[in-house]
Structures are given as structure tokens and as C-alpha cells.
C-alpha positions in Angstrom: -1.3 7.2 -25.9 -3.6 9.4 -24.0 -7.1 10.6 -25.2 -9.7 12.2 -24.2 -12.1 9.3 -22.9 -16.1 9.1 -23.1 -16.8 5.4 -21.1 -20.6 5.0 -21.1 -22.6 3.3 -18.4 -20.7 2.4 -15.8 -21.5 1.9 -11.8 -19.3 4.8 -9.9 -18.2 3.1 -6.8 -21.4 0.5 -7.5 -23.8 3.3 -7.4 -25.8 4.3 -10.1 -25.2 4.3 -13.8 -23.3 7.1 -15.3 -21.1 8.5 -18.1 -17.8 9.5 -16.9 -15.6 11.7 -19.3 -11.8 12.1 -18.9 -10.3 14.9 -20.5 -6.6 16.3 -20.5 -5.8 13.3 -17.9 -8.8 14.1 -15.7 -12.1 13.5 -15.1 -14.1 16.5 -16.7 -17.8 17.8 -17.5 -19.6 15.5 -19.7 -18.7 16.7 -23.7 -19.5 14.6 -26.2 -16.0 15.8 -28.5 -14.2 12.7 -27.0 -11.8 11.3 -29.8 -12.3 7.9 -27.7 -15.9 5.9 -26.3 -15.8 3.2 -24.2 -19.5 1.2 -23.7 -19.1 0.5 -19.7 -21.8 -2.4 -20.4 -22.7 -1.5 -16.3 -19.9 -2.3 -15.0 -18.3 -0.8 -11.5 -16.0 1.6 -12.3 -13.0 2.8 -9.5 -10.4 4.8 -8.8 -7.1 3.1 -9.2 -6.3 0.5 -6.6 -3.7 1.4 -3.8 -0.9 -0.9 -2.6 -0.7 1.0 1.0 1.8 -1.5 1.9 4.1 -3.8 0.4 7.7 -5.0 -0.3 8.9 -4.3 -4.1 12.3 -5.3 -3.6 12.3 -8.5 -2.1 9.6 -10.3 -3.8 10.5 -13.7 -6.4 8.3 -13.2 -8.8 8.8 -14.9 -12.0 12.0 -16.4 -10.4 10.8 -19.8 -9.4 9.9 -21.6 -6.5 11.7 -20.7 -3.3 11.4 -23.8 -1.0 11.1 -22.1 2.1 12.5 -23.5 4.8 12.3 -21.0 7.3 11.7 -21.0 11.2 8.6 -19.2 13.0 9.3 -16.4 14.9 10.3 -12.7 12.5 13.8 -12.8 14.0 14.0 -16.2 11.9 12.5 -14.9 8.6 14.4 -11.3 9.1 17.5 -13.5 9.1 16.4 -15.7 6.1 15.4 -13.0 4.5 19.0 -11.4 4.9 20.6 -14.7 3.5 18.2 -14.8 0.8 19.2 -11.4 -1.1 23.0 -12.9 -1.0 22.1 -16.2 -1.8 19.3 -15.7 -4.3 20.4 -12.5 -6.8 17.5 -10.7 -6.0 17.9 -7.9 -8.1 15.3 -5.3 -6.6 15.4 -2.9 -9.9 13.7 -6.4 -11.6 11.8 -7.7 -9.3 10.0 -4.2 -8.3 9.6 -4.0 -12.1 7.9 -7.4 -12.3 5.6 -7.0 -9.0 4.3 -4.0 -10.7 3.5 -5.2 -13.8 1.8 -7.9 -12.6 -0.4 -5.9 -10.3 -0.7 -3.0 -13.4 -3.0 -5.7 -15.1 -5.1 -5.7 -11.9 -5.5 -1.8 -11.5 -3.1 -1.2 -8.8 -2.0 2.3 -9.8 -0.5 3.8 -7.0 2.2 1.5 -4.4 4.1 2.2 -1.5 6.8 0.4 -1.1 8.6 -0.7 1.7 12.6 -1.1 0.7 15.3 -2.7 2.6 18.1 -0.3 4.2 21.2 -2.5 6.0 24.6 -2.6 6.4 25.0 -5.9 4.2 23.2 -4.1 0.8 23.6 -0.8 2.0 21.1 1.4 -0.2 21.5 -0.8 -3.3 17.9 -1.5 -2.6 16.6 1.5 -2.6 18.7 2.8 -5.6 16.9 -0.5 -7.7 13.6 0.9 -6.5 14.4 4.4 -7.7 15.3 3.4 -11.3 12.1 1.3 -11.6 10.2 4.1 -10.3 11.5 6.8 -13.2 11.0 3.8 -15.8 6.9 3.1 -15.1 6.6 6.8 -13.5 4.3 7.1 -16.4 2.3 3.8 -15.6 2.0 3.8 -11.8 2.8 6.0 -8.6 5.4 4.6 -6.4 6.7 6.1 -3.1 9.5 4.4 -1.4 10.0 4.1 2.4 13.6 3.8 3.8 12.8 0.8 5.8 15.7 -0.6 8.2 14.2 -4.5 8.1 17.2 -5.7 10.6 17.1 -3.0 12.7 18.6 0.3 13.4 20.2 0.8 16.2 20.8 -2.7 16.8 22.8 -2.4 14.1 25.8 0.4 13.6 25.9 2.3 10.5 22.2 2.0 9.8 21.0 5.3 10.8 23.7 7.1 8.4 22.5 4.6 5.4 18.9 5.8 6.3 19.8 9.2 5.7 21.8 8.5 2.8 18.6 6.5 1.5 16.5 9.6 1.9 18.6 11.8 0.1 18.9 8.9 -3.3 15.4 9.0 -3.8 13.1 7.4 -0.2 10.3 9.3 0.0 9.4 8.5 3.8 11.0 7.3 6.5 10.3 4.0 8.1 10.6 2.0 11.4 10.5 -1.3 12.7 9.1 -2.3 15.8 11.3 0.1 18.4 10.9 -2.1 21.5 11.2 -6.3 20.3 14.0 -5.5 17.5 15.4 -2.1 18.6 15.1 -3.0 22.6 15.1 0.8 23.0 11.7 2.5 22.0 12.5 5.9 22.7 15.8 6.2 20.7 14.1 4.2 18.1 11.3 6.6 17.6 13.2 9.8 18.5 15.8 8.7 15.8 13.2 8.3 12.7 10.9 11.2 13.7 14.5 13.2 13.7 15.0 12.2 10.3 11.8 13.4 9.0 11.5 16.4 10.4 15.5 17.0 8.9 14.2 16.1 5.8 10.2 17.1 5.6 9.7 13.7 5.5 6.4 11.5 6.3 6.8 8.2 8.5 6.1 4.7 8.1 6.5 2.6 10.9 6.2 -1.4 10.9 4.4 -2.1 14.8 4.3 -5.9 15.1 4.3 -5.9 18.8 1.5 -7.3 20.4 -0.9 -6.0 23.5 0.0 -3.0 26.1 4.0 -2.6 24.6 2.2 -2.5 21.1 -0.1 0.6 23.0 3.3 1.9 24.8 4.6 2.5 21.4 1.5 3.9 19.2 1.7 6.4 22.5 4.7 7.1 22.0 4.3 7.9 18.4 0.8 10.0 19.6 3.1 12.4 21.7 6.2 12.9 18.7 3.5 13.3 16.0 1.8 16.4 18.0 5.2 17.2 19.6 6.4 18.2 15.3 2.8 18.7 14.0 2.9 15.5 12.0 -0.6 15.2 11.9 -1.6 13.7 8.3 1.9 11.7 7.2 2.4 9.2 10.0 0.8 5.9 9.1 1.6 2.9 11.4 1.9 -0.3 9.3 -0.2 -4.0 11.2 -0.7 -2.3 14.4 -1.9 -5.5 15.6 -2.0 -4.3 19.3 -5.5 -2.6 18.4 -6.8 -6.0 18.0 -5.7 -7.2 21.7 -6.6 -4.3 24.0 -9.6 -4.4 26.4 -12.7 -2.5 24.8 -12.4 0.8 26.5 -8.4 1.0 26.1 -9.0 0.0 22.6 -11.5 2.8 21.8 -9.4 5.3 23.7 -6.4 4.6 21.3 -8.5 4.6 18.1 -9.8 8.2 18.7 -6.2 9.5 19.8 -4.5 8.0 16.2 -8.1 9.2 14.4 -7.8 13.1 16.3 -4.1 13.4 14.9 -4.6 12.1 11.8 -2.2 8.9 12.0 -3.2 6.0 9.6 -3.3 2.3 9.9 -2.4 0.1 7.5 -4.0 -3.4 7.7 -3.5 -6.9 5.6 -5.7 -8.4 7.5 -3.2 -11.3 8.5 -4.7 -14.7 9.2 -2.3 -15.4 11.8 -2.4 -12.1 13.9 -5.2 -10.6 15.8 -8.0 -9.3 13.8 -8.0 -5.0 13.8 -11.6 -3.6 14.4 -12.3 -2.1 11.1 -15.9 -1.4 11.9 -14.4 0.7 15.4 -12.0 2.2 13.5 -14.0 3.6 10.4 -17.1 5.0 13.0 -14.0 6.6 15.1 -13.1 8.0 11.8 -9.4 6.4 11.8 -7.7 6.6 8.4 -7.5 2.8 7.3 -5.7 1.5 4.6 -4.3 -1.6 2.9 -1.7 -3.6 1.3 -0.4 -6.9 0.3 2.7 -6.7 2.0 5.2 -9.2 1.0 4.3 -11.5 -2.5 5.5 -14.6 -3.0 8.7 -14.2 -1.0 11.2 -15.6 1.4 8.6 -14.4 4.2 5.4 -16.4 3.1 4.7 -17.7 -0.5 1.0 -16.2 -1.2 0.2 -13.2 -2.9 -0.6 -11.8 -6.5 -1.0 -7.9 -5.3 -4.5 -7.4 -6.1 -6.1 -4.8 -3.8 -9.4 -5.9 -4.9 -9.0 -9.9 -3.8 -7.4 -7.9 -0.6 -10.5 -6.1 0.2 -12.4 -9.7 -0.3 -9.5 -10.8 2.8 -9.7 -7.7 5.0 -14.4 -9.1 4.8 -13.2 -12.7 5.5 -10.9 -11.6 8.7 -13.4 -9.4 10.3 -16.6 -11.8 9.7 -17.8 -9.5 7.3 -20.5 -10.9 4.4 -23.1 -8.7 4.0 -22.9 -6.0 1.1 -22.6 -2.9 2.9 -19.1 -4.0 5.3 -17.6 -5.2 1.7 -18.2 -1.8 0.3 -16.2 -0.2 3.3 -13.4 -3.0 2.7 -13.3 -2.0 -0.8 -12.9 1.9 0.5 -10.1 1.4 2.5 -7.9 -0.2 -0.8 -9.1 2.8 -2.3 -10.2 5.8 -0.9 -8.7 4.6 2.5 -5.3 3.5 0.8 -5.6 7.1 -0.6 -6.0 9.2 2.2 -3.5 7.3 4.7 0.1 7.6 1.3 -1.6 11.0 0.8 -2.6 11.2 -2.5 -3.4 13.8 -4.4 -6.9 14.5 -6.5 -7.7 11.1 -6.4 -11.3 10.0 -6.8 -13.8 10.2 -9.9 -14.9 13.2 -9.5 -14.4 15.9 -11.8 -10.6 17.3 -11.7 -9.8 14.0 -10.4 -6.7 12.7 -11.9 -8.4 10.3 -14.4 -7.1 6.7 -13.2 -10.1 4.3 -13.5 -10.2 0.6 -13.4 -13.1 -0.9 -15.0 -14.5 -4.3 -13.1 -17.3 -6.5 -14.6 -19.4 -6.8 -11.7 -22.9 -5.5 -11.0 -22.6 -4.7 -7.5 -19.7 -3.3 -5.3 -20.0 -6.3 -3.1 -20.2 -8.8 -5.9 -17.0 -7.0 -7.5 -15.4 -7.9 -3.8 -16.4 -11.5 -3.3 -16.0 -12.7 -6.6 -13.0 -10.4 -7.8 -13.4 -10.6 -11.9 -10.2 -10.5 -13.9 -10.9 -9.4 -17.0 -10.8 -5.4 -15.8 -10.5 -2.4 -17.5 -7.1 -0.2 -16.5 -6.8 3.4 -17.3 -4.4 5.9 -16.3 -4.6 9.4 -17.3 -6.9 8.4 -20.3 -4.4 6.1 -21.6 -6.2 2.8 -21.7 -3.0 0.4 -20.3 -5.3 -2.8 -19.8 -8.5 -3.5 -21.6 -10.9 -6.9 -20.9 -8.0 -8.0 -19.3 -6.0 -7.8 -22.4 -2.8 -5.2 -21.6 -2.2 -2.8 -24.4 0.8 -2.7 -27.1 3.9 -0.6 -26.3 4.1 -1.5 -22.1 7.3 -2.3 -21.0 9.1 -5.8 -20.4 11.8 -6.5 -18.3 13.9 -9.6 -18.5 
């Protein structure tokens, strides 16, 4: 149940020690009324984590080993992946139920999720998705892109099952790399930026493709975000082309994505380029984060916590002193904010008051070492506390 919360001495975003006082589900002026105290014993307090990027529907948690067999190249795990939700009985209402309980415990309160749109499940997908969603709408924020995994064009029917996923409950529209799967760019992207501008929808597009057809594309998608004033709700998902370019082509793309406002979402992949984080934060690029697929058919690694992510995003990029893993902590928070556009989020007061408590003495520290035994709070109702969840959360079977 909520209350109004008084936590004592804790580190705002590892700077100095402070009371913070949530009131009404938001962060308020300092009273000392509060029906509830909390003794922050120093501890770094943040906003609740963001998921900018992962796959809800598709992952096997709590379902067992999956011995994956599966070739190299995405054409062999998009395939796989297809057999799998046949083969397996992934049912995406449970399984995006028990991603996000297991990530609930490590303060991941707001997720967007990629969710499978084909002509084999149709929107089935999405419609699992959907009803998680309204279930835990009190615990966690979940947006849902419409995300054709298998392609769109490439495969009849799709398009009409994207727009039928948009009007069951997909909050965005998504896309998947418009020249290697689609083999037609320009239909590809004319097609899903049609959509959302039907629909007042944002865009999410998955750009796997590699050196100057990766840079064909994200100018592509430069000249249809200005062409229908999209600036602010076009984020473009690995991007790994930014980490491939020459220097001065690099930089030039970077300040185009950061002047119209298109994000990037990063996982930091250890087996695809590394993106230039530093580059992209001092060009003021919107960077965000996500775990993207957990323990699934793709790859089996993953638990979904944002915080252990901003400890990869250091790793990938040769980061170790304390000031880079502040800014990769930022971008699976702040960051992860700005690019799913997010509402009042922060600490600040009339923030909405989603805090997550981590028992670390520095920002840094709370990034390298990534304590478990966190604090979770979402509009003043304490959900996770020393690591311990609280009585009355929901189970699924």
C-alpha cells in the first residue's frame, strides 16, 4: 500500500547526503508528517531503472534449459526463434509476467518491450503482452512496440497484422533492419513511418546493419523524421554502424540523430562494434539501454538488471574510472528515460516517486560491484526492501 515516505540519508544519484520525502506518489518538500521513515544508512538512491530495450515475449525464464543449437548468422536465430514459439509453448502473457518480476526485485520500473508480430502467431504476442501489462500496470511501466522480427514486406500479410497490433494495445511501431531482411529500405521505412504518423505513433527501429548501408539507413530515417516532425519519438535500437564509420563521417551522423532528437539504444554487445558513448553524450545524442533478449533461443545470458548493464556498457567502451561509470549509469536511467519518453521522471520534487535504494557508497562502486540487496519503491509503495520483496505481489504459474 502506498504512504507517504520520509527515507533518511541517502546519496541522490551518488551525490551528497539527503532526505528525500515522497508524498501523494511523488517526491515532495521535506515534512516531517510522513506515516512511513526509512534510515537510507548512506546508501545511493535512483530513479527507477529503465529496460530501453528488450524482448518480453520470447524469453524462457523459469522454463528450463533450452539447449541451443542454433547457427551464427540472425537469419539462423530469426528462424530458430520462429520454430521455438511452436515448438516450445512459449506463452508470452507468462513469460513477460516472469521477466518482469524478476527484474521488479532489481528496480527496473519502467520496460519497453519489443513483441513479435508474424504471420505464423499473428498478434497473439502482442495480445499476451497487453494483459500482463494491465495486470502489473500498478508495479511497473511497460510500452510495447509492434515489432515484425521476420520481416515485413518479405513476408505478405505483415503490414496489416502491424496495424492490427497497433490498434490491440502496441504503443509504437517497430522496424527491422530495411535493407539485409527487407532488401528494400525505402518501402521498409516509408511503410513504418506511414503507420505512425496514421496512428500518432513513436518508432522503434532494430538497425543491425553494419558500416555505410547501416549510415544509408539512419539517413534515411534523418530525412522521414524531419519530413513528419518526429523529432523526440524515433529511437534507433544497436545502431552498430556508428561504431564502424571513419571519424569525421561518424561525428557528422551523431550531430544529425542528436539535432533531431533521435535516440540510440545500446547493449553494448560483446560481439558487435563498440558505439562511442563518450562522442555521443558530448554531441548531446539521447543514449539509452537495454538488455535485449534474456535467457532465450537467441543467446542464454541475461537476468535484466540495468544496473549490472551499466557495469557492461563501462567494460565495452574501456571505461574504469568513476566519472565514465556515472554516465553509463545515466544512460539506464536518465538516458533510458529521455530516449521511451518518460514522463516526470527523476528525484526531484513532483517527480513521480519511483526510487531504488542501492547499498553502495559511491555511484561508481554501485556500478562495478552491482549490490543485490536493493531497496524498490514505486509511488511510495515499498515493493522490494533489503532485497526482500514485499507481501501481496503477484505470482504467476
Amino acid at each position: 500500500m502506498a504512504a507517504d515516505i520520509l527515507i533518511r540519508d541517502v546519496r541522490p544519484f551518488g551525490g551528497e547526503l539527503a532526505d528525500l520525502y515522497i508524498r501523494d506518489g511523488r517526491f515532495a518538500r521535506l515534512q516531517s508528517d510522513a506515516a512511513l521513515e526509512i534510515d537510507g544508512k548512506g546508501r545511493i538512491a535512483l530513479p527507477g531503472l529503465v529496460e530501453a530495450h528488450t524482448h518480453l515475449d520470447k524469453t524462457l525464464v523459469g522454463m528450463g534449459w533450452f539447449e541451443n543449437r542454433v547457427g551464427p548468422t540472425r537469419n539462423d536465430r530469426i528462424l530458430a526463434d520462429r520454430q521455438a514459439k511452436r515448438e516450445l509453448g512459449i506463452d508470452a502473457r507468462r513469460q513477460s509476467f516472469r521477466q518482469i518480476m524478476q527484474t521488479l526485485a532489481f528496480g527496473v520500473l519502467h520496460i519497453r518491450s519489443h513483441v513479435d508480430v508474424d504471420t505464423e502467431i499473428g498478434i497473439a504476442n502482442i495480445e499476451g503482452v497487453v494483459e500482463t501489462r494491465n495486470a502489473l500496470r500498478d508495479l511497473v511501466d511497460v510500452q510495447i512496440v509492434a515489432f515484425p522480427q521476420s520481416g515485413m514486406l518479405v513476408r505478405d500479410g505483415t503490414l496489416a497484422l502491424m496495424e492490427e497490433a497497433l490498434k490491440a494495445g502496441a504503443d509504437i511501431v517497430g522496424g527491422i533492419d530495411p535493407a539485409s531482411i527487407e532488401r528494400d529500405p525505402v518501402r521498409h521505412l516509408d511503410a513504418i513511418f506511414a503507420l505512425a504518423d496514421r496512428y500518432g505513433k513513436p518508432i522503434d527501429i532494430h538497425l543491425h546493419e553494419g558500416g555505410e548501408l547501416g549510415a544509408f539507413c539512419l539517413e534515411l530515417i534523418l530525412e522521414r523524421t524531419r519530413a513528419l516532425s518526429l523529432q523526440g519519438r524515433v529511437m534507433v535500437s544497436h545502431a552498430y554502424c556508428l561504431g564502424m564509420l571513419e571519424p569525421s563521417r561518424q561525428r557528422s551522423l551523431i550531430e544529425a540523430l542528436a539535432a533531431e532528437r533521435i535516440a540510440v539504444m545500446t547493449v553494448g554487445s560483446p560481439s558487435a562494434p563498440a558505439l562511442p558513448l563518450r562522442l555521443m553524450r558530448q554531441c548531446g545524442l539521447i543514449v539509452a539501454s537495454g538488455s535485449d533478449g534474456i535467457q532465450g533461443t537467441w543467446e542464454p545470458w541475461g537476468n535484466g538488471d540495468m544496473l549490472e548493464r551499466a557495469k557492461y556498457l563501462a567494460q565495452r567502451n574501456g571505461m574504469a574510472n568513476d566519472a565514465d561509470l556515472e554516465e553509463t549509469a545515466r544512460v539506464c536511467t536518465f538516458g533510458g528515460a529521455e530516449g521511451i519518453g518518460l514522463a516526470d521522471y527523476g528525484l526531484s520534487e513532483g517527480s513521480c516517486g519511483d526510487l531504488v535504494l542501492v547499498p553502495a557508497r559511491t555511484l561508481a562502486e554501485a556500478v562495478a560491484l552491482t549490490p543485490q540487496k536493493r531497496t524498490v519503491i514505486r509511488r511510495g509503495r515499498i515493493l522490494v526492501h533489503d532485497g526482500v520483496p514485499a507481501g501481496g505481489l503477484p505470482h504467476v504459474d
